[in-house]
C-alpha positions as CSV (number, residue, x, y, z in Angstrom):
1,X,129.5,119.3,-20.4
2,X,127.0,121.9,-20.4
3,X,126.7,124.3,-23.0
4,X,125.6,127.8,-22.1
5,X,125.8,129.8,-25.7
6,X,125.8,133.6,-25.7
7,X,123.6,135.1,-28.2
8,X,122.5,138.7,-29.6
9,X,119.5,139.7,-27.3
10,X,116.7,141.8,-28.2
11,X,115.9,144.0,-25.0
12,X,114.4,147.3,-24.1
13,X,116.6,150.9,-23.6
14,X,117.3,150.9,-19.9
15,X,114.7,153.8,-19.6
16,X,112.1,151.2,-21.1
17,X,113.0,148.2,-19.1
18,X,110.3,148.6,-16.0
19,X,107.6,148.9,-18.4
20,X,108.7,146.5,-21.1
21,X,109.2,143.8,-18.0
22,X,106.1,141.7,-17.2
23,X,105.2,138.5,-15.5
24,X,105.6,135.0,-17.0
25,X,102.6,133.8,-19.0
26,X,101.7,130.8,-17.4
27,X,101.3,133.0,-13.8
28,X,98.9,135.2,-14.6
29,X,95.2,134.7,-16.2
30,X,94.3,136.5,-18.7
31,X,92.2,139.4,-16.9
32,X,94.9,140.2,-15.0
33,X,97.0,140.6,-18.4
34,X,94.9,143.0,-19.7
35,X,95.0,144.8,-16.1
36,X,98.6,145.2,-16.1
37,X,99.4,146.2,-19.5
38,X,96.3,148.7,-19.9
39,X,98.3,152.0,-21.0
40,X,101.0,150.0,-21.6
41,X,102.1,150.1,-24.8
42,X,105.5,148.8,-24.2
43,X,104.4,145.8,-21.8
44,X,105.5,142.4,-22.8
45,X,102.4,141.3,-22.5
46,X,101.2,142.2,-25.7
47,X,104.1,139.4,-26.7
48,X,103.0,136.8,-24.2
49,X,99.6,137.0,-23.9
50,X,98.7,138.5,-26.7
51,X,94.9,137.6,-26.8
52,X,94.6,141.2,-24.6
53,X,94.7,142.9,-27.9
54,X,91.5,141.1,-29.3
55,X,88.6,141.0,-28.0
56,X,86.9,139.5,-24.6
57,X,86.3,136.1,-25.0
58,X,88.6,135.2,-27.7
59,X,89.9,131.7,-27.3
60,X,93.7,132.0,-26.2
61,X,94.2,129.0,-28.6
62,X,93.1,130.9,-31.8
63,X,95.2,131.2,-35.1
64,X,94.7,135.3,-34.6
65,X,96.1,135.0,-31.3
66,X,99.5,133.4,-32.2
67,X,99.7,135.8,-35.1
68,X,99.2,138.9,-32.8
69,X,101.7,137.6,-31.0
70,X,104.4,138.0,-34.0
71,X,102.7,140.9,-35.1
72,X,103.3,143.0,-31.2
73,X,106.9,141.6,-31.5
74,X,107.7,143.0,-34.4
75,X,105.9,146.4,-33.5
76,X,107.9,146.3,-30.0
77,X,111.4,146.0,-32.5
78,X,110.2,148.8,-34.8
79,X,109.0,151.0,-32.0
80,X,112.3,151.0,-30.2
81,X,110.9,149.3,-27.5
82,X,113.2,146.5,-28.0
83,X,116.6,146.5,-29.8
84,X,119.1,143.6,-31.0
85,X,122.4,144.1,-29.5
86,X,125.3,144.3,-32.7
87,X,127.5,141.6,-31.3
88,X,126.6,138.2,-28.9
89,X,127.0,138.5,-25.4
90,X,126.3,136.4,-22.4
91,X,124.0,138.7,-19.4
92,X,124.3,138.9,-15.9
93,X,120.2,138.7,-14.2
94,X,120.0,139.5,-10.5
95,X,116.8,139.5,-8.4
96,X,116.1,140.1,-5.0
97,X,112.5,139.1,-3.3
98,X,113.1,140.3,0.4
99,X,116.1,138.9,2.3
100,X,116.7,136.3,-1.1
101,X,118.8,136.8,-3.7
102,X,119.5,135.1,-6.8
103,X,122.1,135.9,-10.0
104,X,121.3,133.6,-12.9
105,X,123.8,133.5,-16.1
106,X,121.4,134.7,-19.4
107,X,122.4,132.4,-22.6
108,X,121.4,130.2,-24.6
109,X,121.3,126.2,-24.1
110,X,121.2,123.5,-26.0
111,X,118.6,121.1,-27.4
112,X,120.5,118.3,-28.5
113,X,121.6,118.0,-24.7
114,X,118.4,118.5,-23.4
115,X,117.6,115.8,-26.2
116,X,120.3,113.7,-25.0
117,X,119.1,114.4,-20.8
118,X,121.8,116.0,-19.9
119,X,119.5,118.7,-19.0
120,X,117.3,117.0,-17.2
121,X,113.7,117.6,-16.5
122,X,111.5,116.5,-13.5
123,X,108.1,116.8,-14.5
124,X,106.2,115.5,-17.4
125,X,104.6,117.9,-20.2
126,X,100.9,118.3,-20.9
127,X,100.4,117.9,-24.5
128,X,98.2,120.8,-25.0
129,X,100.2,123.1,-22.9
130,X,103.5,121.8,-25.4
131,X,101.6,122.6,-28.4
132,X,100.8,125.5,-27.3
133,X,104.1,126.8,-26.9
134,X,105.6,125.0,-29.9
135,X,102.8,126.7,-32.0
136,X,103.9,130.3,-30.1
137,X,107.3,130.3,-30.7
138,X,107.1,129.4,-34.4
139,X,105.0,132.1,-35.2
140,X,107.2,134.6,-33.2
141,X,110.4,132.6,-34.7
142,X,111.8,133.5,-31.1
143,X,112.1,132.2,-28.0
144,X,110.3,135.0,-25.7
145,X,110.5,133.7,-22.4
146,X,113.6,132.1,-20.8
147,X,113.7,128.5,-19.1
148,X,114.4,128.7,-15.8
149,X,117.8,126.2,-15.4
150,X,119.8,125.6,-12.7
151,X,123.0,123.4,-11.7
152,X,125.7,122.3,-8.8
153,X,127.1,125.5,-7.7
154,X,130.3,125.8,-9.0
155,X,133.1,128.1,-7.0
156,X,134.9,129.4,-10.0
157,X,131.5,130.2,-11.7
158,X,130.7,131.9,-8.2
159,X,133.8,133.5,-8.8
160,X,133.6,134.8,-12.2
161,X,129.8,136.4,-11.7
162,X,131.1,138.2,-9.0
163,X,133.8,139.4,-11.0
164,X,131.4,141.1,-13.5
165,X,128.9,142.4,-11.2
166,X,131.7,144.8,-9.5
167,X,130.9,146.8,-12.8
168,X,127.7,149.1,-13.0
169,X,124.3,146.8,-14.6
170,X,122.6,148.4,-17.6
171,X,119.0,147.7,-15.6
172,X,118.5,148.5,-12.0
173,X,114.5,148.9,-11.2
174,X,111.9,147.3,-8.6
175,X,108.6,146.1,-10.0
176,X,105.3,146.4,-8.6
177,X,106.0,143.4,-6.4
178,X,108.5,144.8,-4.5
179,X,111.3,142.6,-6.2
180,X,114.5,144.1,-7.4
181,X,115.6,143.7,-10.5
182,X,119.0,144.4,-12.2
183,X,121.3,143.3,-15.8
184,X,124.7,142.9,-16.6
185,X,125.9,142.8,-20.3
186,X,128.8,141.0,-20.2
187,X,131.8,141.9,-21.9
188,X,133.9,139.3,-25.1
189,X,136.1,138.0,-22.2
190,X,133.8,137.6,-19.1
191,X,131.4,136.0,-22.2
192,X,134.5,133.8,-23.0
193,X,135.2,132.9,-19.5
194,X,132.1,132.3,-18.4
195,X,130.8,130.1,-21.2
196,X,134.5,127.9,-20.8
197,X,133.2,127.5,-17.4
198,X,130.4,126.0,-18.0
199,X,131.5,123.3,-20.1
200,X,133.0,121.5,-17.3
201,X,129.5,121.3,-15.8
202,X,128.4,118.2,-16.0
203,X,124.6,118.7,-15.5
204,X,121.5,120.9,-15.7
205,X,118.2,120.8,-14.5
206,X,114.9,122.1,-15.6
207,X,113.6,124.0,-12.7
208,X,111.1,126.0,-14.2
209,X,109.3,125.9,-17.7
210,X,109.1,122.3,-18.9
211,X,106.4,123.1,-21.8
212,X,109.2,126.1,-23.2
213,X,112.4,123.7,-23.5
214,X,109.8,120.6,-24.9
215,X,108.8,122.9,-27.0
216,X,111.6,124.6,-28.2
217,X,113.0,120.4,-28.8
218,X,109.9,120.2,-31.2
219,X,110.4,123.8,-33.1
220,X,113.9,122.9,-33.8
221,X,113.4,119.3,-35.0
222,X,110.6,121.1,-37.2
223,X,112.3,123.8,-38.9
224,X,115.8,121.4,-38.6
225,X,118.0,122.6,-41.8
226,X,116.8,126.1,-42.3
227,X,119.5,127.6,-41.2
228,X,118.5,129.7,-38.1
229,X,119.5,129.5,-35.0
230,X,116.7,127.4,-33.3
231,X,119.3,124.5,-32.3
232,X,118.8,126.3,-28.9
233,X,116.9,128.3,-26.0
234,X,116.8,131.0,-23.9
235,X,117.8,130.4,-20.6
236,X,118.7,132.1,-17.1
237,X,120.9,129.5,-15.4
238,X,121.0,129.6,-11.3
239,X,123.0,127.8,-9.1
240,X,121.4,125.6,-6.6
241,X,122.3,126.9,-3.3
242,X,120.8,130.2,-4.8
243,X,116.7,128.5,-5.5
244,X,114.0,129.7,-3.2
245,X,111.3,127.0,-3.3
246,X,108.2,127.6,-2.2
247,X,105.3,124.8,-1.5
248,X,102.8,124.5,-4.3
249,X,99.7,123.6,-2.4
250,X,96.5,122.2,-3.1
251,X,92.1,123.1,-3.2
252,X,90.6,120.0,-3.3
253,X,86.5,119.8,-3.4
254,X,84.7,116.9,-1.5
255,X,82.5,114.6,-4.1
256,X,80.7,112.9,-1.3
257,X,79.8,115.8,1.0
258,X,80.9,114.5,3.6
259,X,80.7,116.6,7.0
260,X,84.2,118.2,8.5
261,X,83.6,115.4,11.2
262,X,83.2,112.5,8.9
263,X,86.5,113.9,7.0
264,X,88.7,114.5,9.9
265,X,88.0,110.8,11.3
266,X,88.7,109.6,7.7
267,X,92.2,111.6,7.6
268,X,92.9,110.8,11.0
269,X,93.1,106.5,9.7
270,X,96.4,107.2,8.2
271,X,97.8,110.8,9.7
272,X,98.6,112.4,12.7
273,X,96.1,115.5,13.0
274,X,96.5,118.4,15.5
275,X,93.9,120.9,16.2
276,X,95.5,124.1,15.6
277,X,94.6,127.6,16.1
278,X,95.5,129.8,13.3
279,X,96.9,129.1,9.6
280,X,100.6,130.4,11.4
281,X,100.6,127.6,14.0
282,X,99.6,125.0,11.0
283,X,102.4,125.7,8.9
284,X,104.0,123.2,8.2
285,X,107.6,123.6,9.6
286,X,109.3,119.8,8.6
287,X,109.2,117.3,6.0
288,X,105.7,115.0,6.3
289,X,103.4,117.5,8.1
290,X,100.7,119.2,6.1
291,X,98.9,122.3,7.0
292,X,95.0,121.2,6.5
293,X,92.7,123.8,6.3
294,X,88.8,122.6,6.8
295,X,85.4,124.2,7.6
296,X,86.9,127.6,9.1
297,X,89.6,125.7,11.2
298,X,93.1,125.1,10.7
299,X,95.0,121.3,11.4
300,X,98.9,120.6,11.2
301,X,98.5,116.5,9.5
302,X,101.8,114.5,9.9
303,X,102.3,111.8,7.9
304,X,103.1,108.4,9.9
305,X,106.4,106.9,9.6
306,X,106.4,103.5,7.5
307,X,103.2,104.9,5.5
308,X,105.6,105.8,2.4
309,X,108.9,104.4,0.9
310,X,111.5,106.5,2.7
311,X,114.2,105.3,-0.2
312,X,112.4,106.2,-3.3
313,X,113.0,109.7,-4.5
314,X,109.6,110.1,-5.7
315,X,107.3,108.2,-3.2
316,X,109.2,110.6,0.0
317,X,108.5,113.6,-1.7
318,X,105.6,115.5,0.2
319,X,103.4,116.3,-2.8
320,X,103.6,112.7,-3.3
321,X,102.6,111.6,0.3
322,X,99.9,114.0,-0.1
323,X,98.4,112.7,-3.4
324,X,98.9,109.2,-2.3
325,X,97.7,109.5,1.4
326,X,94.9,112.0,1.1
327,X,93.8,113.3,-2.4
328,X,93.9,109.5,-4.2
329,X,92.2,107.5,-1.6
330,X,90.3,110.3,0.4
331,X,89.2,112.4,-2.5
332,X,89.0,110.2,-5.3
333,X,91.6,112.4,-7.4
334,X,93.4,109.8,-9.6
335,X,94.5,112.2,-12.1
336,X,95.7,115.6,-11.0
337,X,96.8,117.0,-14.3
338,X,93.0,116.8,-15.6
339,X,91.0,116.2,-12.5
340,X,88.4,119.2,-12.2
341,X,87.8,118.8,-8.3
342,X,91.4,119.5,-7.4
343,X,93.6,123.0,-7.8
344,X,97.4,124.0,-7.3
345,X,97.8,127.2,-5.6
346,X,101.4,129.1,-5.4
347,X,103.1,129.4,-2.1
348,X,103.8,133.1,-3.2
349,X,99.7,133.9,-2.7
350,X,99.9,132.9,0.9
351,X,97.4,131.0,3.8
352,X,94.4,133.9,3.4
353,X,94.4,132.6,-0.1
354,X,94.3,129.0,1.0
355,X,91.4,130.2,3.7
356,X,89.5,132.4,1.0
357,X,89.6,129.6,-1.7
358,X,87.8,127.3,0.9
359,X,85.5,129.5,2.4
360,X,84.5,131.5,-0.9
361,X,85.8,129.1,-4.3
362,X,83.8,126.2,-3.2
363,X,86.1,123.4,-2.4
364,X,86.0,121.4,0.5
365,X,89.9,121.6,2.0
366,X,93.5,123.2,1.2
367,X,96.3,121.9,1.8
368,X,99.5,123.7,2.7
369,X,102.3,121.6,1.9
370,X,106.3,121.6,3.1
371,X,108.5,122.9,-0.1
372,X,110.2,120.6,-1.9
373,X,114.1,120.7,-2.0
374,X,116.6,121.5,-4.3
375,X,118.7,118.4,-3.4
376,X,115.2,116.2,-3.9
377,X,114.9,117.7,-7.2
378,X,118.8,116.5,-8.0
379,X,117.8,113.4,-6.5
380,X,114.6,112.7,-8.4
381,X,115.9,114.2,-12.1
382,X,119.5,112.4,-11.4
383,X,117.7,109.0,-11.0
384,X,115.3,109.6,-14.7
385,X,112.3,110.0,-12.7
386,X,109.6,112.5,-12.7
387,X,107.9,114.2,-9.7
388,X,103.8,114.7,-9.6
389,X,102.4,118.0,-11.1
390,X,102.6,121.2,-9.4
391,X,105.6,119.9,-7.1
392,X,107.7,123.0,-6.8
393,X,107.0,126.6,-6.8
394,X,110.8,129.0,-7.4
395,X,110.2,132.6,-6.3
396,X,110.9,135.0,-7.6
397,X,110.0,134.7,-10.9
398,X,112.0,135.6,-14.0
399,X,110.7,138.9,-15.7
400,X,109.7,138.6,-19.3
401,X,111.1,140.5,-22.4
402,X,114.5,141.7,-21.2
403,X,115.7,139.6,-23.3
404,X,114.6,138.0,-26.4
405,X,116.3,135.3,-28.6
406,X,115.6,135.3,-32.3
407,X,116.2,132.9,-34.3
């Protein structure tokens, strides 16, 4: 059973939506918040990453950061910027990046089953990240940015979401990224139907934002018995055969200074390496095979067969094959969450960003790696196991502050 709850959503007048709409916190650094939202009043941002409103250098952890944060929420509510719809609804969120398309269901879902696992997670939190977020949405006493959930796609769910896009959606804009962007409010029965649905559903999965649903766990066994609505949290639920993955690749630097020679021979014990002659020709195109980019010259790596556990979930992954095959024993990097010589880059910024991080950032190699799948995602959460950091990038991203839950 999975419980997808409509809810009364704070969100912007149509006419505000394209300005009110900003990128997820957790994508962006804080420079380029304050690039964005400059003569933006009405930007999220001022929500999310609220440290834009004091001054340079102030730490993003302070107690005047969280409270800006509640204070821009409620000046984006008394502004008009966003308002609280009179009755609960489920929404309708389309996006299309290109040739892709997604349409998630907008609700609410519920922390006793993502207590219990039935919404299962693949990734384990970092505590300060969680704190973070747990401290953030008490202050705001909302949940600001949805968790990005998805499931088995189900035909009659398929079904009823087409139904209720054949009517006109209350946002239809493009953002600076060139991704499209459009909401449905849906109506008492398409609400009713919809949320029936999904109760014979028998799992969902964490696909983005690990750090939001932990926290959102830990608000609502803090404030338990208050009598607000903190029992669950804002979602956008997708189904699978909808996910765009993209590879989340890595900068590593070399401790040892070794020379690209000395390297290569080293990589070349336990992988396959071909010289190749542009970033295009070492992209990786299969399972195993690494794009390996190394003083000015690009190399396709493919892993041997026999050098990894083809029948654990975790162990076949490619972000796994890479940490234990090249950034453990080459590199030294035992810990990715904390090591300082290793850095996750997003598929969505591309190979020149790969080649500029290497020739101008200082580290030593990239590697571009093959996306994870959906179905090893299933696999790997289905069996209560967890994947390494950084193993899965979803494009596009979901917009922040069309909606809003408050609790």
């Amino acid at each position: 059973m999975a419980i997808v709850r409509p809810f009364r959503a704070f969100r912007p007048p149509p006419s505000m939506a394209v300005e009110v709409a900003s990128p997820p916190y957790d994508v962006i650094s804080t420079a380029e918040a304050r690039a964005l939202a400059a003569d933006k009043p009405g930007s999220f941002l001022h929500v999310s990453r609220p440290e834009i409103d004091l001054p340079e250098g102030t730490d993003e952890h302070a107690d005047e950061v969280y409270a800006m944060g509640a204070r821009n929420l409620s000046a984006l509510i008394a502004g008009g910027a966003l308002a609280q719809d009179p009755e609960p609804h489920l929404y309708l969120y389309a996006q299309k990046m290109g040739d892709h398309r997604q349409v998630g269901v907008v609700g609410c879902a519920s922390v006793a089953e993502y207590r219990a696992g039935r919404i299962k997670k693949h990734e384990n939190t970092r505590a300060d990240k969680e704190d973070d977020r747990t401290r953030h949405i008490e202050e705001l006493a909302a949940h600001d940015e949805p968790v990005f959930l998805t499931y088995a796609a189900d035909p009659e769910i398929d079904r009823l979401v087409k139904e209720a896009m054949s009517a006109s959606p209350i946002y239809d804009f493009k953002t600076a990224d060139g991704v499209e962007h459009k909401l449905w409010v849906l109506g008492r029965d398409a609400t009713a139907a919809l949320s029936e649905r999904f109760e014979s559903v028998e799992s969902l999965y964490v696909a983005d934002g690990h750090h939001r649903s932990a926290a959102a766990a830990r608000v609502h066994e803090k404030l338990y018995g208050d009598g607000r609505e903190h029992d669950v949290f804002l979602a956008v639920v997708f189904p699978h055969d909808q996910m765009k993955i993209m590879p989340y690749n890595r900068v590593v630097r070399d401790l040892e200074g070794r020379s690209p020679e000395a390297l290569l021979e080293r990589l070349g014990k336990g992988m396959d390496i071909q010289p190749c002659a542009s970033g295009e020709e070492a992209t990786p195109r299969e399972p195993k095979s690494f794009g390996a980019y190394l003083a000015g010259k690009w190399y396709l790596l493919r892993a041997r067969p026999g050098s990894y556990d083809a029948k654990d979930p975790v162990a076949s992954l490619d972000c796994s094959i890479a940490q234990d095959q090249i950034l453990g024993p080459i590199f030294g990097v035992d810990d990715p969450r904390r090591d300082k010589h290793v850095d996750f880059v997003g598929g969505i910024r591309g190979m020149r960003e790969l080649e500029r991080r290497v020739d101008e950032g200082g580290f030593t190699m990239a590697l571009h790696l093959y996306p994870t799948r959906i179905e090893e995602l299933f696999a790997v959460s289905d069996a209560g196991l967890l994947m390494p950091p950084k193993s899965t990038w979803f494009e596009p991203k979901l917009r922040s502050g069309l909606f809003v839950h408050a609790f």
